[in-house]
N, C-alpha and C positions, 0 to 999 in steps of 0.2 A: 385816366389810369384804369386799368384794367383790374378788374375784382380778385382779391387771393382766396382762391378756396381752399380748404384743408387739405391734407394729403390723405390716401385714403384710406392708410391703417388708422390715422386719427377718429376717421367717420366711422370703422370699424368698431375701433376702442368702445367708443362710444351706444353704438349699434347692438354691441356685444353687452354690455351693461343698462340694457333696456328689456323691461318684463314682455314689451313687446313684441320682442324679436321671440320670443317661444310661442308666442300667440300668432304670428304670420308663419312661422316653420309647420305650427301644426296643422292651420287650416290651405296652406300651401301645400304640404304632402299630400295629406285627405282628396287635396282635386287633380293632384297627378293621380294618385290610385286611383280614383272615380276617372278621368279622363282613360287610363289604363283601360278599365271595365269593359267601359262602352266599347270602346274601339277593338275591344275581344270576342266582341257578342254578348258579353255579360257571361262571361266564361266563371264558372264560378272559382276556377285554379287562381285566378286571375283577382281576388277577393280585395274591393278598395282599401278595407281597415290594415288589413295584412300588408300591403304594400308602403300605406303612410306609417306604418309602424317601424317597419325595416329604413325606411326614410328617413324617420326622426331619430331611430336609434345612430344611424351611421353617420347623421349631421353630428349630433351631440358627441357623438367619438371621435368625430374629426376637431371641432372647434374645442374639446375639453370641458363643455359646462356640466356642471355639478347637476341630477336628476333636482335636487332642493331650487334650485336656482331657475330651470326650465320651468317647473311646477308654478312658482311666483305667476310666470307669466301667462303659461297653459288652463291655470286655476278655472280661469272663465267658463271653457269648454266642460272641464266635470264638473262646475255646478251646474252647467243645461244639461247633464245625465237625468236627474231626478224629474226636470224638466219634460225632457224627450218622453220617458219614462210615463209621466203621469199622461202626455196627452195620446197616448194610446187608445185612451178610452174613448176618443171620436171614431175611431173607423171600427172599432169595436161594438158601438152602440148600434154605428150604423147596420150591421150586421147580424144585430141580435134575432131577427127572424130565421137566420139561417141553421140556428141553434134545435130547431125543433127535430123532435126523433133525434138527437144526437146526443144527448147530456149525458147517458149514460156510458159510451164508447170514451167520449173524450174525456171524462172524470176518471176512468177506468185507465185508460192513456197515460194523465195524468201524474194520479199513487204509481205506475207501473215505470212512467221514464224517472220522476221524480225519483225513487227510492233506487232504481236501475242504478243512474248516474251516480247515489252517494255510495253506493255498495261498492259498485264497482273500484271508484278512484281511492273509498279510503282503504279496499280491502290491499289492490295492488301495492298502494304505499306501506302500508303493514309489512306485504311478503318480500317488500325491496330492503324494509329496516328503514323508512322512514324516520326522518328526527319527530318527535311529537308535536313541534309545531306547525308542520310540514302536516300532518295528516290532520290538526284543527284545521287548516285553511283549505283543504279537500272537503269536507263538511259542507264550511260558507259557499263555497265554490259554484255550488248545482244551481244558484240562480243566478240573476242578472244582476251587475259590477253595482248599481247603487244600492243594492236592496242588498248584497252578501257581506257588502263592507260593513252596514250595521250590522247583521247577525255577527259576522265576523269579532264586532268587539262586547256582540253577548256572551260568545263563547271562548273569551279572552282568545282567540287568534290575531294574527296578526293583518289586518285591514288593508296593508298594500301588497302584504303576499298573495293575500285572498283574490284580491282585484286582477292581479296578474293571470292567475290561476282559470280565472273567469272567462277573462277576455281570451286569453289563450282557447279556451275551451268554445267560445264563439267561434272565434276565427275557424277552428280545426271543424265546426259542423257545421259553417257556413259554406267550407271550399268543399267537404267531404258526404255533405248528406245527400243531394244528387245521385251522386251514385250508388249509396246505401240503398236509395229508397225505390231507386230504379230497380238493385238487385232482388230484392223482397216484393218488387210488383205491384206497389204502390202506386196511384195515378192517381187517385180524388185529390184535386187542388188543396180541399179544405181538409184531408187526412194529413198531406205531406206537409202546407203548413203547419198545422198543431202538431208534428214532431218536430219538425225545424225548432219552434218556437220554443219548447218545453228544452231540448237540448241542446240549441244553441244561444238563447236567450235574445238581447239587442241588437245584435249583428246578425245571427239568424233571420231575425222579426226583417232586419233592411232586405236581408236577399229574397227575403219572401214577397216582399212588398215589391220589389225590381223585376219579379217573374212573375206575378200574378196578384192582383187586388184579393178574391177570397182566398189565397193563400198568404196573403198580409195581415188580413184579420184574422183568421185563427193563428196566427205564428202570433198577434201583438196578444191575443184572448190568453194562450196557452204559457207565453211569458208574464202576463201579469196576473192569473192563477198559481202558476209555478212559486211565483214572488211571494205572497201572499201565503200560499200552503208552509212552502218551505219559511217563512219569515216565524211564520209562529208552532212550526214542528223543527226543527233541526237543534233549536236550544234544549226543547223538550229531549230531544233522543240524547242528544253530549250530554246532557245532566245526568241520564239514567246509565248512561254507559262506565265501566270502572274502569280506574284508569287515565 
């Protein structure tokens, strides 16, 4: 006798109710985007996160799963955020020679994107009539997705607004800082990384790392000073601010 297999809404049913299946969507999209990349030149329009993003989003609108439900299964991948996050500090170390005659430009760098980026986003959401939760999670925003979501619930904002906010804000200075920094005249590998890095945070730090080794280490230096500044100034500033 010949085997009955299921029919294959059955397999689906089933498919569909497995934490797994957001965990293969996610890192499925991710290497079409990366596949994407390469085959563009490393175009940066062409930006991997950006594209598995648009990918997971349009899967999940298709099949109807709940963001709660995807999350179940995706969970995995943000807890290697904190991860990813911390081992920065290997190509960073390795680097630290490089640092010499520069502390002062890049600490300066620093106060100037760090404070840039918060001024900027919370003033704009002000003059649009922001809701006030809307302009807490511009605050948390100015660093990188694991380190804002805590500030974010220092500053009682909201954690997965803020994360959106964030990543949003990579993507947009991953695909766009190229050309900024072409326009401004910028060439030092190690200048153009630590802007990347400081204003686009994680995603930044990748593209930095995908165009050039010293400009991976200072995009990874300048996101995890960023982190670190902003982690214990940004409570300080919402607590002084009325309001």
């Amino acid at each position: 006798m010949k085997p009955e297999f299921p029919d294959i809404h059955e397999i689906w049913v089933y498919l569909s109710g497995s934490p797994l299946l957001a965990l293969i969507l996610t890192l499925a999209a991710y290497q079409v985007g990366l596949v994407a990349y390469e085959r563009l030149g490393r175009n940066p329009l062409a930006n991997p996160v950006a594209i598995a993003v648009a990918l997971v989003a349009a899967t999940l609108s298709a099949i109807d799963m709940p963001y709660a439900k995807y999350f179940e299964g995706a969970q995995f991948v943000h807890f290697l955020l904190g991860t990813a996050t911390v081992a920065l500090a290997v190509p960073i170390h390795a680097g630290l020679r490089e640092l010499r005659g520069r502390v002062v430009p890049l600490f300066a760098a620093l106060v100037a994107g760090g404070a840039t980026s918060i001024v900027s986003a919370v003033g704009i959401a002000h003059w649009l009539g922001a809701d006030p939760s809307i302009v807490a999670a511009f605050y948390a925003k100015s660093v990188t997705a694991p380190i804002a979501m805590g500030v974010a619930e220092r500053i009682h904002a909201s954690p997965t607004l803020t994360a959106v906010f964030a990543i949003s804000t990579g993507i947009l200075g991953a695909v766009f800082a190229r050309f900024v920094l072409d326009l401004v005249g910028s060439k030092a590998w190690w200048q153009r990384g630590f802007a990347l890095g400081v204003a686009a945070h994680g995603i930044g730090t990748a593209r930095a790392f995908s165009v050039d080794a010293e400009a991976g280490r200072f995009a990874g230096l300048a996101m995890g000073l960023h982190g670190i500044l902003g982690a214990v100034v940004i409570p300080l500033v919402v607590r002084w601010i009325p309001g």
